[in-house]
C-alpha positions as CSV (number, residue, x, y, z in Angstrom):
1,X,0.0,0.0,0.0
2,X,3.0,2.2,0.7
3,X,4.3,1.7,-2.3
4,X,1.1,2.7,-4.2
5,X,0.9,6.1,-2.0
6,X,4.6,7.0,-2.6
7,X,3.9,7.0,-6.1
8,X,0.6,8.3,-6.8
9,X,1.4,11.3,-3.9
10,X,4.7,11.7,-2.6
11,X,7.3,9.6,-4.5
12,X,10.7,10.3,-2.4
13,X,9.5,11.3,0.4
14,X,10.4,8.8,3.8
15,X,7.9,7.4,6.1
16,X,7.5,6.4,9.9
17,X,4.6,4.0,10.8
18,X,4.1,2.4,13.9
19,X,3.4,-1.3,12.6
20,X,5.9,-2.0,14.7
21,X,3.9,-1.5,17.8
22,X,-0.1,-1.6,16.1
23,X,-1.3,-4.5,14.4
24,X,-1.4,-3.2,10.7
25,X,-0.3,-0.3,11.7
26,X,-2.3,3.0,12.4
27,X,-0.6,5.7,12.3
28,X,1.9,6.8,9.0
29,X,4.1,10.4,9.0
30,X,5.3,11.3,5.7
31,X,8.2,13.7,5.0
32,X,9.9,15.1,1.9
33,X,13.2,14.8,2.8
34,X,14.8,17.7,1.2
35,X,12.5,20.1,3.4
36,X,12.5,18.6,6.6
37,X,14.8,16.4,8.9
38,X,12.8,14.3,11.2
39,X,14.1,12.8,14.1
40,X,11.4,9.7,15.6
41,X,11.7,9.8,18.8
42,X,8.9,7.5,20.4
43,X,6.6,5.3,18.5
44,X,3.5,3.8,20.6
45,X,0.0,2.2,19.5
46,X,-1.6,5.9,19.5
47,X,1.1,8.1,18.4
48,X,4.7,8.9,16.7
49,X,6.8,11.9,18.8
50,X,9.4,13.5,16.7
51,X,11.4,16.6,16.6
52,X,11.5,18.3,12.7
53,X,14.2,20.9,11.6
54,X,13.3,22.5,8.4
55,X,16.3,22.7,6.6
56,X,15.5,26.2,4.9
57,X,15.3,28.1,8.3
58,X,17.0,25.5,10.9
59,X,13.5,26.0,13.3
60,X,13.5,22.9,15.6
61,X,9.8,21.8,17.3
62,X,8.4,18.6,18.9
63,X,5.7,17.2,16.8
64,X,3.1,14.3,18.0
65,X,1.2,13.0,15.5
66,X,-2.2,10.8,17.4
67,X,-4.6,8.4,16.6
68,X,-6.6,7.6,19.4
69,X,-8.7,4.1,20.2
70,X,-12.2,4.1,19.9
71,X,-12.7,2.4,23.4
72,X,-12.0,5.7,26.3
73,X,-10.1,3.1,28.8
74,X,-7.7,2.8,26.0
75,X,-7.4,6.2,25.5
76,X,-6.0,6.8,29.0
77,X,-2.6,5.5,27.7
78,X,-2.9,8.2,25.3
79,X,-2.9,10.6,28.1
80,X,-0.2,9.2,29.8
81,X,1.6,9.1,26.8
82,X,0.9,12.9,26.0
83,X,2.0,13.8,29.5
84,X,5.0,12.0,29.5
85,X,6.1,13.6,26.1
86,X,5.7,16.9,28.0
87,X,8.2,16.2,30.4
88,X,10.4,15.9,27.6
89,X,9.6,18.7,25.7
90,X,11.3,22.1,25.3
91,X,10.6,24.7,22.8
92,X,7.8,24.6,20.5
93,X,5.6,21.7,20.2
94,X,2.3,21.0,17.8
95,X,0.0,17.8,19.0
96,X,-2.5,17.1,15.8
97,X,-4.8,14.4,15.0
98,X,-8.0,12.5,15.5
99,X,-7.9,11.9,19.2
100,X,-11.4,10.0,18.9
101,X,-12.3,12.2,21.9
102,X,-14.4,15.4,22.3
103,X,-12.8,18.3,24.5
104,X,-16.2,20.1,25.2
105,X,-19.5,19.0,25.4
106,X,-20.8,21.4,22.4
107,X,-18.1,19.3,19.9
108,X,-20.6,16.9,19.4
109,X,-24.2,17.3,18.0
110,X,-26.8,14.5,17.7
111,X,-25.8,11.1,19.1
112,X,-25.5,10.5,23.1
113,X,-25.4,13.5,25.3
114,X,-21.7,14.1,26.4
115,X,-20.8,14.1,30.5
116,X,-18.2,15.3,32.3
117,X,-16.7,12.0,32.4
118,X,-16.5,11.6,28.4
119,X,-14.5,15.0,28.5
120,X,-12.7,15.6,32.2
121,X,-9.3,13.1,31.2
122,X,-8.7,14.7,27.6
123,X,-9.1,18.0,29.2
124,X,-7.1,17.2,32.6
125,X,-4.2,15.9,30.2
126,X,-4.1,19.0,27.9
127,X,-4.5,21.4,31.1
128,X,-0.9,19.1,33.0
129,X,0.7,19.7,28.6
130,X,0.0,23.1,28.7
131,X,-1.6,22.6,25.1
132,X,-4.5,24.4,23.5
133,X,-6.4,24.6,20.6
134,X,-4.7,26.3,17.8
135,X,-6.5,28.5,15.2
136,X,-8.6,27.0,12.7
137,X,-10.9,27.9,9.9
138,X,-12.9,25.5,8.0
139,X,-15.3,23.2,9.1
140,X,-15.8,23.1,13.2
141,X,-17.2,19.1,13.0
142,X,-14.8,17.3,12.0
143,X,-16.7,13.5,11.3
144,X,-20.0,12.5,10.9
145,X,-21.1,9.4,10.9
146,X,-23.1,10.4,7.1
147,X,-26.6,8.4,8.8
148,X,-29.7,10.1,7.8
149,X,-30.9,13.2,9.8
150,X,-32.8,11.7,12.7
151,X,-29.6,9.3,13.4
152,X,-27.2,12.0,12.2
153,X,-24.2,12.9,14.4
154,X,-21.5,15.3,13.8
155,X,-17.9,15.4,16.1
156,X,-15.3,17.7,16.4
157,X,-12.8,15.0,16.9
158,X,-9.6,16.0,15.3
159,X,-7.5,18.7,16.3
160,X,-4.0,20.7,16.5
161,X,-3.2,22.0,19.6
162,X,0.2,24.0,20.3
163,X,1.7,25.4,23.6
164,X,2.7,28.5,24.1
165,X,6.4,28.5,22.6
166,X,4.8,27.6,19.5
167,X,2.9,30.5,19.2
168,X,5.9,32.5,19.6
169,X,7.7,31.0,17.1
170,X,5.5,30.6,14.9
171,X,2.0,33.1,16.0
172,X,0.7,33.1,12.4
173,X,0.2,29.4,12.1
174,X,-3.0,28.1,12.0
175,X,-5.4,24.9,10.2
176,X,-8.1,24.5,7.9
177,X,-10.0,21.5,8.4
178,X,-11.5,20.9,4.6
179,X,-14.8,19.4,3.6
180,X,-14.6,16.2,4.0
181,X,-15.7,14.8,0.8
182,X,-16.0,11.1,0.4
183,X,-14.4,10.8,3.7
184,X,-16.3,10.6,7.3
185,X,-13.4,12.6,8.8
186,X,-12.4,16.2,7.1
187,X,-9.0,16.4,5.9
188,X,-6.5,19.1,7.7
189,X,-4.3,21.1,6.4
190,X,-1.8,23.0,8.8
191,X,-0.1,25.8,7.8
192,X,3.4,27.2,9.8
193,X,2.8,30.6,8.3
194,X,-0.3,32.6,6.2
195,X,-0.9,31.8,2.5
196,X,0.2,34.7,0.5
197,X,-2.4,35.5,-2.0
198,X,-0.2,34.2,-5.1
199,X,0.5,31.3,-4.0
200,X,-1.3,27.9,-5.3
201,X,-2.6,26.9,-2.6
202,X,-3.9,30.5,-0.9
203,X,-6.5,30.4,-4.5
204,X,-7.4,26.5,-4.1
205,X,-8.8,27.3,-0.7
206,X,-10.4,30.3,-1.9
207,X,-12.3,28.4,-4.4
208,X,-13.0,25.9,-1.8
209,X,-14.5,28.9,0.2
210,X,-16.2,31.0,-2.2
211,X,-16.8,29.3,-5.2
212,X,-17.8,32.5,-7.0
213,X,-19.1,30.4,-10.6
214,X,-22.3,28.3,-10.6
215,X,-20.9,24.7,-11.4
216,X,-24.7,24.3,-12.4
217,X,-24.3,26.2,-15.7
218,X,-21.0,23.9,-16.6
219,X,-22.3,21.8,-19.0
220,X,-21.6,18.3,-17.6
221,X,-22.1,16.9,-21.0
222,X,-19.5,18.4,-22.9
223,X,-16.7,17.6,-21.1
224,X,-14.9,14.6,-22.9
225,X,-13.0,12.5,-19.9
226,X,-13.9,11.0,-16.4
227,X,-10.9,13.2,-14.5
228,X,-12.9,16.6,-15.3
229,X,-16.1,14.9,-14.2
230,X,-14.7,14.1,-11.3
231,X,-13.3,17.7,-10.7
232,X,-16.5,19.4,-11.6
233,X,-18.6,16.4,-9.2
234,X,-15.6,16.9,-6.3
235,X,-15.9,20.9,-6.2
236,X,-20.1,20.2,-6.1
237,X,-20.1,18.0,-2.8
238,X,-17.5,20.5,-1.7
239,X,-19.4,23.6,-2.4
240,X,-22.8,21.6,-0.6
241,X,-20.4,20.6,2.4
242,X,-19.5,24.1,2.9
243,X,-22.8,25.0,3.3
244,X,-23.6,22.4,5.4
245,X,-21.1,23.8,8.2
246,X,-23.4,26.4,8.9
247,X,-26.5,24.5,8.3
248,X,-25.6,21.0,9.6
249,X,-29.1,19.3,10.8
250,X,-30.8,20.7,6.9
251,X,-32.6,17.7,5.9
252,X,-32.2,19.0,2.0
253,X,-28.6,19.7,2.0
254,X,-27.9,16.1,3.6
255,X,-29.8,14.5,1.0
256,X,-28.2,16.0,-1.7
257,X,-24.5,15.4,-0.1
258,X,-25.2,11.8,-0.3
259,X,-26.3,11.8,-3.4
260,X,-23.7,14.2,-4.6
261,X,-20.8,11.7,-2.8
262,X,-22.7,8.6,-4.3
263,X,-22.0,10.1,-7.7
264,X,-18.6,10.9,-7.0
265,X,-17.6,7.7,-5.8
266,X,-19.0,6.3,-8.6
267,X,-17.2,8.4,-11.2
268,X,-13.9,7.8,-9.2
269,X,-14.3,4.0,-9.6
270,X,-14.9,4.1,-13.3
């Protein structure tokens, strides 16, 4: 599978899993090489601790990359794990991640109401780190469980959080959790400094965001080949998903997301 992704997405780049330690393995860091030097320091079930120097500017910080378990008595290794790290750490330090594990009892809507004792160990451990959440932008859920609107229920259960000497090293930083797309979880993208305007990926996110042309006067039946299809389907469910951040619960919009991913699946498959 590693193989596939390395030349599909990021051929040269090395990796760190932690098959060694997970059955299958669950978590994988990626890094290009030639921008970054990565130095692994732990590996556990539910995360990889590392230190990364960018070679360009020779900034050092700690970087814990998490995948929490599903079941909360396993997540209490997690805590200890994060705690312990802090010990360790000096100078900046980014935890990011799906932590499978709601900080505050408005991160979740629909499903089981949350109590103090879903929340009180997640936020005990990031009070003892010193971490908090880092600015974000994008969608505030970050997985839903894509049911239909009377079982719906949306989680914010993937975050970056930074300490305070990573705000002053780096205090324009931020991340921009992404429609989610076929995915139950959204995508994040973290960024060390703000997007110039110019730049590639500053516009991508602005037509993520805005979206200024109809896609409904595109004429779907003119274009020739499945990968423009799938561009002009993939900016659609984005577009819809966008919307549905500030409208999560509207029966209408879930509809069509489902039939808008259905499509795209489908067009990605042929």
């Amino acid at each position: 599978m590693w193989n596939k992704v390395r030349n599909n997405i990021c051929s040269g780049w090395a990796i760190c899993t932690n098959n060694s330690v997970a059955t299958g393995g669950r978590i994988w860091l990626l890094w290009n090489p030639s921008l970054f030097v990565v130095n692994i320091l732990y590996i556990t079930p539910q995360t990889i601790h590392s230190i990364i120097t960018m070679r360009g500017s020779q900034q050092k910080f700690c970087f814990t990359l998490v995948y929490g378990y599903n079941r909360a008595a396993e997540r209490g290794e997690l805590w200890k794990s994060l705690q312990w790290y802090r010990d360790c750490v000096h100078g900046p330090w980014v935890v990011g991640g799906d932590f499978n594990n709601v900080l505050h009892a408005d991160d979740m809507l629909g499903g089981a109401v949350v109590s103090l004792a879903d929340i009180k160990p997640f936020q005990d451990c990031l009070h003892y780190c010193e971490l908090q959440d880092t600015k974000a932008i994008g969608s505030f859920f970050t997985w839903n469980n894509k049911q239909n609107v009377d079982t719906l229920v949306y989680s914010r259960l993937d975050r970056c959080l930074t300490n305070d000497e990573w705000m002053v090293e780096f205090p324009d930083s931020y991340a921009y959790f992404m429609p989610e797309g076929t995915f139950d979880h959204c995508p994040c993208v973290f960024y060390l400094q703000g997007q110039p305007k110019g730049t590639q990926m500053y516009q991508h996110v602005r037509k993520l965001k805005d979206l200024k042309y109809d896609l409904k006067k595109l004429n779907k039946g003119s274009l020739g080949d499945i990968e423009n299809k799938v561009k002009v389907a993939k900016l659609a469910l984005f577009q819809l998903q966008e919307a549905l951040i500030t409208n999560p619960i509207d029966q209408n919009l879930i509809a069509n997301e489902r039939e808008l991913a259905g499509e795209l699946i489908t067009l990605q498959k042929a």
